[in-house]
N, C-alpha and C positions, 0 to 999 in steps of 0.2 A: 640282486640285479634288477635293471629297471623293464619293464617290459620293452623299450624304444632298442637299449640294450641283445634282449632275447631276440628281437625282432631282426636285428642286424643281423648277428649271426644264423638266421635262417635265413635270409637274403643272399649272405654268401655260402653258405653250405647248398643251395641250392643252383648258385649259379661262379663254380671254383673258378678263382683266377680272375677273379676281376676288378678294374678298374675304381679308385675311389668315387670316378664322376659315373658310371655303370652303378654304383651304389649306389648311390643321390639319384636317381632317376629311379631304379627299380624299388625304391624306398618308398617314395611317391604313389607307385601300383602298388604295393600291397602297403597301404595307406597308414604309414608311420609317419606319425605329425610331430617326431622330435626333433626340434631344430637343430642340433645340434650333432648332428652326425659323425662331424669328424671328430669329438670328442669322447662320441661311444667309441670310435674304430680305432684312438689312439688307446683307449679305457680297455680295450678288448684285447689288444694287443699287447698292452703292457702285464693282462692276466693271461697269454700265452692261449687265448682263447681264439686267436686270429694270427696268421701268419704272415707277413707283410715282407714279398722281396719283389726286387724290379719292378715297384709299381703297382703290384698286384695283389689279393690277398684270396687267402684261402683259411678254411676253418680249422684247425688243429683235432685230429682224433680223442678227442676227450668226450665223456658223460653220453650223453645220446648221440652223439655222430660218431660214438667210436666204433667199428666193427666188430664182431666178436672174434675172428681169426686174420689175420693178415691175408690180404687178397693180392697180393703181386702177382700176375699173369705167367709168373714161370715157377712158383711154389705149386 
Protein backbone atom coordinates (compact mmCIF):
# COMPACT_ATOMS: atom_id res chain seq x y z
CA UNK A 1 0.00 0.00 0.00
CA UNK A 2 0.94 3.58 -0.74
CA UNK A 3 1.51 5.64 2.17
CA UNK A 4 -1.25 8.49 0.63
CA UNK A 5 -3.29 5.04 0.81
CA UNK A 6 -2.39 4.26 4.86
CA UNK A 7 -3.02 7.93 5.23
CA UNK A 8 -6.58 7.73 4.26
CA UNK A 9 -7.67 5.33 6.17
CA UNK A 10 -6.31 6.97 9.22
CA UNK A 11 -8.31 9.97 8.36
CA UNK A 12 -11.27 7.95 8.34
CA UNK A 13 -10.77 5.69 11.31
CA UNK A 14 -10.45 8.69 13.07
CA UNK A 15 -13.16 10.55 12.02
CA UNK A 16 -16.24 7.46 11.24
CA UNK A 17 -18.85 8.37 8.93
CA UNK A 18 -17.67 10.72 6.81
CA UNK A 19 -18.18 12.52 3.89
CA UNK A 20 -15.89 12.10 0.60
CA UNK A 21 -15.64 15.97 0.52
CA UNK A 22 -14.92 15.89 4.74
CA UNK A 23 -12.04 13.63 3.30
CA UNK A 24 -10.64 16.04 0.83
CA UNK A 25 -10.49 18.63 3.40
CA UNK A 26 -9.24 16.81 6.53
CA UNK A 27 -6.61 15.18 3.91
CA UNK A 28 -5.25 18.72 3.49
CA UNK A 29 -4.56 18.95 7.60
CA UNK A 30 -2.83 16.12 8.08
CA UNK A 31 -0.99 17.05 5.01
CA UNK A 32 -1.45 14.13 2.41
CA UNK A 33 -0.19 15.67 -0.97
CA UNK A 34 -1.80 12.63 -3.06
CA UNK A 35 -3.88 13.93 -5.45
CA UNK A 36 -5.75 11.53 -6.17
CA UNK A 37 -7.96 10.80 -3.28
CA UNK A 38 -10.87 9.42 -4.66
CA UNK A 39 -8.91 6.81 -6.32
CA UNK A 40 -7.38 5.62 -2.83
CA UNK A 41 -10.98 5.58 -1.40
CA UNK A 42 -12.42 3.72 -4.46
CA UNK A 43 -8.81 1.38 -4.10
CA UNK A 44 -9.81 1.02 -0.32
CA UNK A 45 -12.92 0.14 -0.82
CA UNK A 46 -12.74 -2.22 -3.30
CA UNK A 47 -9.98 -4.10 -0.71
CA UNK A 48 -12.98 -3.93 1.82
CA UNK A 49 -10.69 -1.85 3.75
CA UNK A 50 -13.34 1.09 3.69
CA UNK A 51 -16.92 0.73 4.00
CA UNK A 52 -18.89 3.16 1.84
CA UNK A 53 -23.01 3.47 2.21
CA UNK A 54 -25.21 6.56 1.96
CA UNK A 55 -22.51 8.58 1.25
CA UNK A 56 -20.51 7.96 3.97
CA UNK A 57 -17.45 5.91 4.77
CA UNK A 58 -16.15 4.12 7.60
CA UNK A 59 -12.98 1.83 8.26
CA UNK A 60 -13.76 -1.88 8.23
CA UNK A 61 -12.43 -3.77 11.57
CA UNK A 62 -9.42 -5.31 9.97
CA UNK A 63 -5.47 -5.41 11.01
CA UNK A 64 -4.81 -2.49 13.56
CA UNK A 65 -8.37 -0.92 13.84
CA UNK A 66 -9.74 -4.17 14.72
CA UNK A 67 -10.62 -4.46 18.35
CA UNK A 68 -9.71 -7.43 20.30
CA UNK A 69 -13.38 -8.29 21.60
CA UNK A 70 -16.49 -7.01 20.26
CA UNK A 71 -17.61 -3.91 21.98
CA UNK A 72 -21.46 -3.68 21.47
CA UNK A 73 -22.89 -1.60 24.53
CA UNK A 74 -25.34 -4.52 25.50
CA UNK A 75 -22.69 -7.60 25.41
Amino acid sequence: MTEGYDQILEVVAENPGTTFEEITEMATDHSITDTNISDLISEAVSNDDLLEFDGRYWVMRTGKYRFHRYDHPET
